[in-house]
C-alpha positions, -999 to 999 in steps of 0.1 A, spaced: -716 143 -644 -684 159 -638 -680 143 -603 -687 109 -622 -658 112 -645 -639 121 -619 -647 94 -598 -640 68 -628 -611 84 -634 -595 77 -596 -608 44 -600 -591 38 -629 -559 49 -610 -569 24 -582 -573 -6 -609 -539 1 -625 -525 2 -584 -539 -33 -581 -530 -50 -612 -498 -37 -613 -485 -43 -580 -456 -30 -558 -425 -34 -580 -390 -40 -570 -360 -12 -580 -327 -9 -575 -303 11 -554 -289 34 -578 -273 67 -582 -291 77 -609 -330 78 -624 -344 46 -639 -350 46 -672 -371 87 -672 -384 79 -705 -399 43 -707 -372 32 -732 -365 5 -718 -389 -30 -709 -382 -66 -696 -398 -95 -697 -428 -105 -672 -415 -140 -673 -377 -156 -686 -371 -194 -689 -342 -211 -685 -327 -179 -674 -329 -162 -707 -351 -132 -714 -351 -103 -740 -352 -66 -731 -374 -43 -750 -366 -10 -767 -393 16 -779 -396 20 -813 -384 59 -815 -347 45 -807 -325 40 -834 -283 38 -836 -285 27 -800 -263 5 -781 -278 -19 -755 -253 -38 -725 -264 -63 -695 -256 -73 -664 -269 -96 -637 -264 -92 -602 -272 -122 -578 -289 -114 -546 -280 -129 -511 -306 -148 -494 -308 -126 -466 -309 -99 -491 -336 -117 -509 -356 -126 -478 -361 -89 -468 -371 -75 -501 -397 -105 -501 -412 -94 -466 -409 -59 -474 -435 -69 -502 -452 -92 -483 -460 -70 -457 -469 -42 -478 -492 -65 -505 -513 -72 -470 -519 -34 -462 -528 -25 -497 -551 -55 -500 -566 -35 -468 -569 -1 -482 -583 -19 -512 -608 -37 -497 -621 -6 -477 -619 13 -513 -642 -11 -524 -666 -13 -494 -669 27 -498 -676 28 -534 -717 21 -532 -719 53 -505 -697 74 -527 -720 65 -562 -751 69 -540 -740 101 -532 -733 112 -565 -761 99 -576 -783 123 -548 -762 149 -559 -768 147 -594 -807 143 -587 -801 179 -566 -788 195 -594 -815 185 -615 -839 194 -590 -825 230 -587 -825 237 -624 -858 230 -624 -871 246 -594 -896 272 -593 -886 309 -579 -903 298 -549 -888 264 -547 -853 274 -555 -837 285 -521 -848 252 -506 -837 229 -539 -800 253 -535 -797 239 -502 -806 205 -508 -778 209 -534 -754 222 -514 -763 195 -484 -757 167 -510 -726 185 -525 -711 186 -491 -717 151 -480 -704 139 -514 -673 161 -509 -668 151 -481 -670 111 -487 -652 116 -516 -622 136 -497 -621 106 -475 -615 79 -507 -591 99 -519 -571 100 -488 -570 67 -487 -560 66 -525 -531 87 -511 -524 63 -483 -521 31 -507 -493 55 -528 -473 66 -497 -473 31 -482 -461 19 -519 -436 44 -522 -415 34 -490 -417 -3 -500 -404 8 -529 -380 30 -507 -367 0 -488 -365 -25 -515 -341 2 -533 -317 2 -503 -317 -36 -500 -313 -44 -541 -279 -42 -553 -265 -23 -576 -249 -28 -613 -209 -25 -616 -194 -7 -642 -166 -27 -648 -192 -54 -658 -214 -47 -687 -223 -75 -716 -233 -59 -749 -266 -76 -764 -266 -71 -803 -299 -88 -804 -312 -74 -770 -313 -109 -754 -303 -113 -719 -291 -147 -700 -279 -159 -665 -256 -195 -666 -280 -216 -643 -256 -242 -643 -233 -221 -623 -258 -223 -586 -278 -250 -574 -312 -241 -560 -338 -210 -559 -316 -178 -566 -329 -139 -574 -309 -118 -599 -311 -82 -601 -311 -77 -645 -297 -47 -654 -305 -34 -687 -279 0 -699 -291 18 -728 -268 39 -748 -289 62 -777 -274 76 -807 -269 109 -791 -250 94 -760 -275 97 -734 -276 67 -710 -307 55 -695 -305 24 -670 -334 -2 -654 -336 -30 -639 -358 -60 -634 -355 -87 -602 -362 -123 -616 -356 -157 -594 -341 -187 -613 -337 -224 -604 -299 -232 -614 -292 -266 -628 -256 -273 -612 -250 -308 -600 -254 -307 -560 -220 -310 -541 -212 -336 -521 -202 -332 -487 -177 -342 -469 -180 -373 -444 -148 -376 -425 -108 -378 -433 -82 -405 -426 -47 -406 -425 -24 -434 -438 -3 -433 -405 -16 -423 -370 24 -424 -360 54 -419 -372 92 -418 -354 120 -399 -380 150 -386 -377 160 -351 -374 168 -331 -408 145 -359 -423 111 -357 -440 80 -376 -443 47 -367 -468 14 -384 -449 -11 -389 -471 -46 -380 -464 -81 -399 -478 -112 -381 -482 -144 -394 -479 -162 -404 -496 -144 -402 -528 -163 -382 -550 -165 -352 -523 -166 -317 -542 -144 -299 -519 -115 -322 -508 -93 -291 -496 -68 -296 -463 -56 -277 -440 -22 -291 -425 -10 -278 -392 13 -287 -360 13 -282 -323 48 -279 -319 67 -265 -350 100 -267 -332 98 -302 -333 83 -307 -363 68 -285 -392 42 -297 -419 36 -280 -455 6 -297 -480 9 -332 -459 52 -332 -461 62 -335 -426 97 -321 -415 118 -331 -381 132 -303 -364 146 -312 -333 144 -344 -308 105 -345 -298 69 -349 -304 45 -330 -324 7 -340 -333 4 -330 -374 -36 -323 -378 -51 -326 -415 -85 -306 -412 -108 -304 -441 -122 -272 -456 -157 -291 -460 -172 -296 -425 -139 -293 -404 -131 -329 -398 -99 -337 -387 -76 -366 -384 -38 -363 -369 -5 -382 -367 21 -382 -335 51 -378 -346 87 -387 -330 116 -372 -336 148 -387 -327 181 -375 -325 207 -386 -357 234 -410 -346 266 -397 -366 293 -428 -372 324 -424 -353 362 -432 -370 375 -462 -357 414 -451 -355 400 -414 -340 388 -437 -307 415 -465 -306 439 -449 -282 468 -483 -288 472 -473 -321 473 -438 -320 517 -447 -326 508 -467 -356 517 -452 -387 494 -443 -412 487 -455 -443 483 -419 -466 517 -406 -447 539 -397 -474 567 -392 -458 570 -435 -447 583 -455 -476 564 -481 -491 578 -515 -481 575 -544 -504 579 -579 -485 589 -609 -505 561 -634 -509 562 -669 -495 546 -698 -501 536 -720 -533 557 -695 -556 586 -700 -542 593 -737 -540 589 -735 -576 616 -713 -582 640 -736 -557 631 -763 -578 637 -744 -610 673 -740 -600 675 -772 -585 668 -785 -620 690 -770 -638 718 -772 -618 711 -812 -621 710 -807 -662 740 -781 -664 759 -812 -646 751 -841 -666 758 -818 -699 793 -812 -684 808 -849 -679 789 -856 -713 808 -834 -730 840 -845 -708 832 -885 -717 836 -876 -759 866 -858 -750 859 -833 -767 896 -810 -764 
């Protein structure tokens, strides 16, 4: 009977293998959790979950953090598990095939015993080795399960190995404190299937820090971006001056693209240089200005001229005639003023004319009365 409880007791070690499966930790400097303080949730929704805490804690403080796995990161813990889920279903399956040998076994054994204590003097060297015979061969099978028991741990163990290197680990720098032990990740942040890595950092009243972690994958609720389809320009040429400047404008589309970013650039910056679509002329040439966007690399560009600046001349710098003539902010030449002609002055002849005429016809007046 003690071979049965031992039996039902690896069994029992087999069944707890099996239903609770290969489990995913985390790279870490340090042991998870030593004393089963700490528990998470088999399931969250809507990316919130609350962590557990054993009842003997008291005074304690409690922090979060989650940690978002690559994809790639993602995809090798989930072959790693994959893999390994197939060759323990195998071991389990020959477990199970080797059961009804080992119970028959024990079951032949157990009659041997039996047999033995109940042998007569003459009977008992042959019912001792019948019992030893049976105590072999059930030693012997059993040996064999339990070397397989072993084989399902070790192959469990370096899964768990590898998933350890692959899962990321928690930064300091990046702890939430939970005053009611809830945890949540912001779906609307991602878009898609995504795998965090919750870590749980469990302070007790007498300072000592346990840590453990959980890998959960969420569906995040963002709105999907919209890519971009192509990029135009609202001139394909331009001709400027040198020292002058020009802003092209670009046009994404379509309209409502999520990443509308440019990158400006130009083939020949001695001729022309280009900063956030604001085109400068250098010197007398021609440069191609490329607007390339950040979503999907489409481009669209602009030749640009640039042609030398005509500077106006001074007329009396060029007029070699007048180069005698004298000029008109000299201050050493007088200021002339010439007497005007024209309408003005037949009125003053007139004037005088006039009174001449009057002056005479006064004096004979004056003569005629006699006045002496």
């Amino acid at each position: 009977m003690i071979k049965k409880v031992k039996v039902i007791f690896v069994l029992f070690i087999l069944i707890g293998m099996v239903l609770f499966p290969l489990q995913k930790v985390n790279a870490h400097s340090v042991e998870l959790d030593p004393k089963g303080l700490i528990s998470f949730p088999y399931f969250i929704s809507f990316g919130k979950g609350s962590i557990d805490i054993k009842d003997s804690e008291t005074g304690y403080s409690l922090y979060y953090q989650a940690v978002q796995l690559s994809d790639s990161t993602f995809e090798q813990i989930e072959k790693t598990s994959e893999d390994v889920k197939k060759e323990l279903e195998d071991i389990k399956k020959q477990l199970e095939a080797m059961e009804p040998e080992l119970n028959s076994l024990e079951d032949t054994l157990d009659e041997k015993i039996e047999n033995y204590k109940d042998a007569s003097e003459e009977q008992k060297e042959q019912a001792k080795k019948e019992y030893e015979t049976a105590y072999t061969n059930y030693q012997n099978k059993a040996n064999e399960y339990n070397k397989m028991i072993d084989e399902y741990n070790t192959k469990q163990d370096e899964a768990n190995a590898k998933i350890k290197e692959l899962t990321p680990t928690y930064v300091e720098n990046n702890w939430i404190k939970t005053e009611d032990k809830s945890f949540k990740v912001d779906l609307s942040e991602f878009s898609g299937k995504k795998s965090f890595a919750i870590w749980a950092k469990l302070v007790s009243s007498d300072g000592t820090i346990s840590y453990d972690e959980c890998t959960y994958t969420m569906n995040g609720s963002k709105v999907a971006d919209v890519n971009v389809e192509s990029i135009t320009l609202n001139k394909t040429t331009l001709t400027i001056d040198e020292g002058s400047s020009y802003t092209l404008t670009a046009t994404i589309n379509p309209s409502n693209a999520t990443n509308k970013l440019v990158d400006w650039s130009s083939d020949n910056e001695k001729v022309a240089k280009v900063e956030n679509g604001k085109v400068t002329a250098i010197s007398e040439g021609t440069a191609t200005i490329t607007a390339k966007t950040k979503d999907g690399g489409f481009t669209a560009t602009c030749k640009v001229t640039v042609t030398k600046k005509i500077v106006p001349q001074n007329p009396s710098s060029t007029d070699n005639n007048k180069t005698n003539e004298p000029k008109a902010n000299d201050a050493t030449i007088a200021k002339v003023i010439l007497p005007k002609t024209g309408t003005t002055t037949y009125i003053v002849i007139f004037s005088i004319v006039l009174l001449s005429i009057i002056g005479l016809v006064c004096y004979k007046k004056i003569k005629y009365y006699n006045f002496k």
